[in-house]
C-alpha positions in Angstrom: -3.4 7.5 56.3 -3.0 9.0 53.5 0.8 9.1 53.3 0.4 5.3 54.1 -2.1 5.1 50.9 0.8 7.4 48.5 3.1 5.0 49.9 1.9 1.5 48.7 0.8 3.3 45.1 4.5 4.1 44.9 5.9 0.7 45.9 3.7 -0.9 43.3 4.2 1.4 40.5 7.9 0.4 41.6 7.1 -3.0 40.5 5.1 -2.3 37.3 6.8 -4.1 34.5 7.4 -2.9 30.6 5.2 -5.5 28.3 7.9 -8.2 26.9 9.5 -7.0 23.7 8.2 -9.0 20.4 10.1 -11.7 19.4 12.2 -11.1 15.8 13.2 -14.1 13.8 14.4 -14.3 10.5 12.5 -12.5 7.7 9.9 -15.0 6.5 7.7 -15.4 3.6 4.0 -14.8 4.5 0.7 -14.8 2.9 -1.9 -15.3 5.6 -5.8 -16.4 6.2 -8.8 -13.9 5.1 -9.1 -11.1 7.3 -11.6 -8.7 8.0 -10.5 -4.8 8.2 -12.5 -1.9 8.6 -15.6 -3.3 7.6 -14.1 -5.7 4.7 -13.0 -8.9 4.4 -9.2 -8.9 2.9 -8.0 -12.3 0.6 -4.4 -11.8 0.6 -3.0 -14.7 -2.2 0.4 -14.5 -4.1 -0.1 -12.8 -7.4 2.1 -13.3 -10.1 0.9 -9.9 -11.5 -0.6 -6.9 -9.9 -1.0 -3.0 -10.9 -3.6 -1.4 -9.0 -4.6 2.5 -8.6 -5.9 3.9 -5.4 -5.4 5.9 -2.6 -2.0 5.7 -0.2 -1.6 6.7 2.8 1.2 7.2 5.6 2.0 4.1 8.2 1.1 6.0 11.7 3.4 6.1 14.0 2.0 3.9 16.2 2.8 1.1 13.7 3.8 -2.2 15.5 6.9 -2.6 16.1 7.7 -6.1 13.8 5.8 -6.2 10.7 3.9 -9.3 9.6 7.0 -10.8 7.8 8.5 -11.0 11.1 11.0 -8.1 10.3 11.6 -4.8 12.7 9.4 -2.0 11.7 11.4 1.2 10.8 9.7 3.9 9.7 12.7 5.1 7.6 13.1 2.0 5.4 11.8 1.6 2.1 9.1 -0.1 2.9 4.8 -0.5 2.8 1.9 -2.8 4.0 -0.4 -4.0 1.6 -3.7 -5.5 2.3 -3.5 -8.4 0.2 0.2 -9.2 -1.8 2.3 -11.7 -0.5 5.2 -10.8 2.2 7.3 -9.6 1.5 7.1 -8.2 -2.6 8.4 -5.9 -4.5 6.8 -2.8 -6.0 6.8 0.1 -7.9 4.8 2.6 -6.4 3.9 5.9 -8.1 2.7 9.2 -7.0 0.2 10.3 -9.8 -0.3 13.9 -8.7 3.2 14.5 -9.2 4.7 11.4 -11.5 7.3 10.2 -8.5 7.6 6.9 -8.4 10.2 4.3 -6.7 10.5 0.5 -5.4 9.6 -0.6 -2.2 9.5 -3.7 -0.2 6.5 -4.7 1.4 6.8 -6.5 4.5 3.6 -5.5 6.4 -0.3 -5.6 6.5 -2.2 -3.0 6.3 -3.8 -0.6 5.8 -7.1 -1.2 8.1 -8.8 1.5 5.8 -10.8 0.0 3.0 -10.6 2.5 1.2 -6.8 2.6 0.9 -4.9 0.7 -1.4 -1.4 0.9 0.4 0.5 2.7 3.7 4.4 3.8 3.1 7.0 4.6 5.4 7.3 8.2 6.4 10.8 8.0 4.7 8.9 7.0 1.2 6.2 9.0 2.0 8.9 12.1 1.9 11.0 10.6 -0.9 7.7 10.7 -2.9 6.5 14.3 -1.7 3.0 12.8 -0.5 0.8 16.2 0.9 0.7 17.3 4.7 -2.6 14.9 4.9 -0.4 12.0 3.5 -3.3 11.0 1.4 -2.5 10.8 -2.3 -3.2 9.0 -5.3 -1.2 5.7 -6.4 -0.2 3.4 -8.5 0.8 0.0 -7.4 2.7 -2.5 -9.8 4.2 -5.9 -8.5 7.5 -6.5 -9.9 7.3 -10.5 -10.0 10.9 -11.5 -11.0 12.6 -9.5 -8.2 9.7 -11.1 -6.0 9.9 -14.2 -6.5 13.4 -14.0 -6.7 13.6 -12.6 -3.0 10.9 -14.9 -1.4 12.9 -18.0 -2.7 15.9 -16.7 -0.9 13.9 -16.2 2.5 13.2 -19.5 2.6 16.5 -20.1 3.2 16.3 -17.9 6.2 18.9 -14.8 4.9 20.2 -11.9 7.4 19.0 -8.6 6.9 21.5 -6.0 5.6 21.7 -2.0 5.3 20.5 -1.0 2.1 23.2 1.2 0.7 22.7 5.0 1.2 22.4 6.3 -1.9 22.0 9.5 -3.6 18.1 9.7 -4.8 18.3 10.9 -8.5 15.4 11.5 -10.9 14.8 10.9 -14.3 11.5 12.1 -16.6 10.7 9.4 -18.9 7.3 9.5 -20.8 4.5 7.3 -19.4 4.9 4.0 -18.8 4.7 1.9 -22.4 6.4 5.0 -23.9 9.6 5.0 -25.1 10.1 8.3 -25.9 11.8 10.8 -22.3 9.6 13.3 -21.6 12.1 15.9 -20.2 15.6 16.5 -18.9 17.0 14.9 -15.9 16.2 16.3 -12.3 18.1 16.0 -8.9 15.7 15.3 -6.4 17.7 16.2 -2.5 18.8 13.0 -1.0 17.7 11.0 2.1 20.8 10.3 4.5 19.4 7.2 5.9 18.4 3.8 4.7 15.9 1.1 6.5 16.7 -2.6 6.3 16.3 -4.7 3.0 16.1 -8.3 3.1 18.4 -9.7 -0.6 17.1 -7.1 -2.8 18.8 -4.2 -2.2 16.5 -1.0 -2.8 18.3 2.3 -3.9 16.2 4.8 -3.1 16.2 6.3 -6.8 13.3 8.0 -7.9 11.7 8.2 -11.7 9.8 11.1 -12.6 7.1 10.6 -14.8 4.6 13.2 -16.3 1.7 13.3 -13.8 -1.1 11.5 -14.7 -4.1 12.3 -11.7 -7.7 11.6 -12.5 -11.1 11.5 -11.1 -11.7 9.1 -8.1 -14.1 6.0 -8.7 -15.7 3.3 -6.0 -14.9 -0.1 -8.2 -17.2 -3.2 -7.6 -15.1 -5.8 -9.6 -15.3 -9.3 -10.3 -18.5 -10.0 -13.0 -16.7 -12.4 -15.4 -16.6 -11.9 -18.7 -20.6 -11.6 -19.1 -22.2 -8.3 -18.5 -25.2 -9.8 -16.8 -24.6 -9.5 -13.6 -22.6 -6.3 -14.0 -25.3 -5.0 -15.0 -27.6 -6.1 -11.8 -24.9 -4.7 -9.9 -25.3 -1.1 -11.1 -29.4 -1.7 -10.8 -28.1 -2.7 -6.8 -26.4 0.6 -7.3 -29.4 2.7 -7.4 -28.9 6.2 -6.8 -25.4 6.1 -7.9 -23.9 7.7 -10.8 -22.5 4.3 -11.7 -22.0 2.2 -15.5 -20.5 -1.2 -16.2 -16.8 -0.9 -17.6 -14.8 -3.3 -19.2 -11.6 -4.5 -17.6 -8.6 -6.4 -18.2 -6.6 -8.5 -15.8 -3.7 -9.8 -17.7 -6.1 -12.2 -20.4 -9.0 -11.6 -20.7 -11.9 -9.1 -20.4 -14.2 -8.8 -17.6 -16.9 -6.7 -16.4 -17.1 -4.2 -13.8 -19.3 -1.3 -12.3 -17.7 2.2 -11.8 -19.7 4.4 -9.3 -18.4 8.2 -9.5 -16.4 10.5 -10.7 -15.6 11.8 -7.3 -13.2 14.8 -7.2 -12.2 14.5 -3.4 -10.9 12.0 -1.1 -14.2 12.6 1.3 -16.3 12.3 -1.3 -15.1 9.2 -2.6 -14.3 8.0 0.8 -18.4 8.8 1.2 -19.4 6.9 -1.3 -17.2 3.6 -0.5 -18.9 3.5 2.7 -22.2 4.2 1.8 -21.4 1.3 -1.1 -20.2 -1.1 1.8 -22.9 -0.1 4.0 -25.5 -1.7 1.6 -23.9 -5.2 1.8 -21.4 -4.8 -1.4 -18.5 -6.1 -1.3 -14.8 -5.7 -2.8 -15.4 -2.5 -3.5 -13.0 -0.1 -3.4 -11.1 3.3 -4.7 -9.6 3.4 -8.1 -8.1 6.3 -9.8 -9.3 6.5 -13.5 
């Protein structure tokens, strides 16, 4: 009986069939509906600027295997997933603990964790030196020409080519609005392999900048240019060390609240859920 039993379990795992492969088309512009994500509702839109500071992490490598702009996932292209830009974009991304910083294409959703600002390839995540925990602090600035320029060609339906392998050099400039080099040239070791790039060509180079880390912060943005409300946000804030901030986003000045300083991840990563927790939302990590 029980041979009989063995038997038929091995005639049907026989017949067990792989799930179908996903379907790849041509690379397609993308912007998508709302979506809620661990906890938060996302509103991805096409900006015509964006620089953002936060916290990056590493795409896992369970990552599905074709990426919201209908393009194949590889984990050694030079390439992120962003919870909100349009697909895909162009950006310089920036290591802050270190000053690294380099271009890459986002094609891809993500992260799910709201308190994460963008996931990179494991091949940008090395090019960039991110730690063993692959959680580091960012910067995140949309280059709109080179965007635009690349989602006007997608809608013509381009192939995909090999970004040429190139040698990844360094250079230290001063910070950003400076233009005054803050050191001698560097050689960073290069990467032998290049991921797909849809018209613009990425080259893998990297610029060094000084490092700029700072204390992490749990932003609640969007008060207008009144402090009124920001100010009955930080009373909603009770037993936070928060204060209403000015900001800037490109013309004008609005209002914010800041809850922190936090001076680890956890903490801040605390703080943002707690934050959540009590019904607030858009908040998120910023690096100050």
């Amino acid at each position: 009986m029980n041979r009989i039993v063995l038997g038929l379990f091995a005639a049907l795992s026989g017949c067990a069939q792989p799930p179908p492969a996903p379907k790849l088309g041509p690379p397609k512009f993308f912007v998508g509906d709302p979506y809620q994500s661990g906890g938060e509702w996302r509103y991805p839109r096409v900006f015509n600027g964006y620089d953002v500071t936060g916290l990056a992490t590493v795409l896992p490598d369970d990552a599905p295997a074709v990426t919201a702009d209908n393009e194949a996932y590889d984990p050694e292209a030079l390439a992120a997933a962003s919870p909100v830009l349009q697909l895909p974009a162009i950006v310089t991304v920036t290591n802050l603990v270190n000053g690294y910083s380099m271009d890459v294409r986002v094609n891809d959703r993500g992260p799910d964790n709201p308190g994460r600002v963008l996931a990179v390839t494991p091949r940008v995540a090395r090019l960039l030196n991110f730690p063993a925990g692959g959680i580091v602090e960012v910067e995140v600035v949309l280059k709109p020409q080179e965007t635009a320029a690349l989602d006007d060609a997608l809608g013509q339906g381009p192939k995909l080519a090999a970004a040429p392998v190139a040698g990844v050099q360094a250079q230290a400039l001063a910070p950003p609005g400076s233009a005054q080099p803050a050191g001698p040239s560097q050689d960073l070791a290069p990467d032998d392999t290049a991921g797909p790039a849809a018209t613009v060509q990425l080259s893998g180079d990297i610029t060094v900048y000084p490092p700029s880390p700072g204390p992490l912060f749990v932003q609640v943005p969007g008060f207008g240019r009144e402090r009124d409300a920001a100010m009955t946000m930080e009373e909603a804030l009770y037993g936070f060390p928060a204060e209403v901030v000015p900001t800037f986003d490109g013309s004008r000045v609005l209002y914010a609240v800041n809850a922190g300083p936090y001076t680890s991840v956890q903490d801040a990563d605390t703080a943002l859920s707690r934050i959540l927790a009590r019904g607030i939302t858009d908040a998120a990590i910023i690096v100050r």
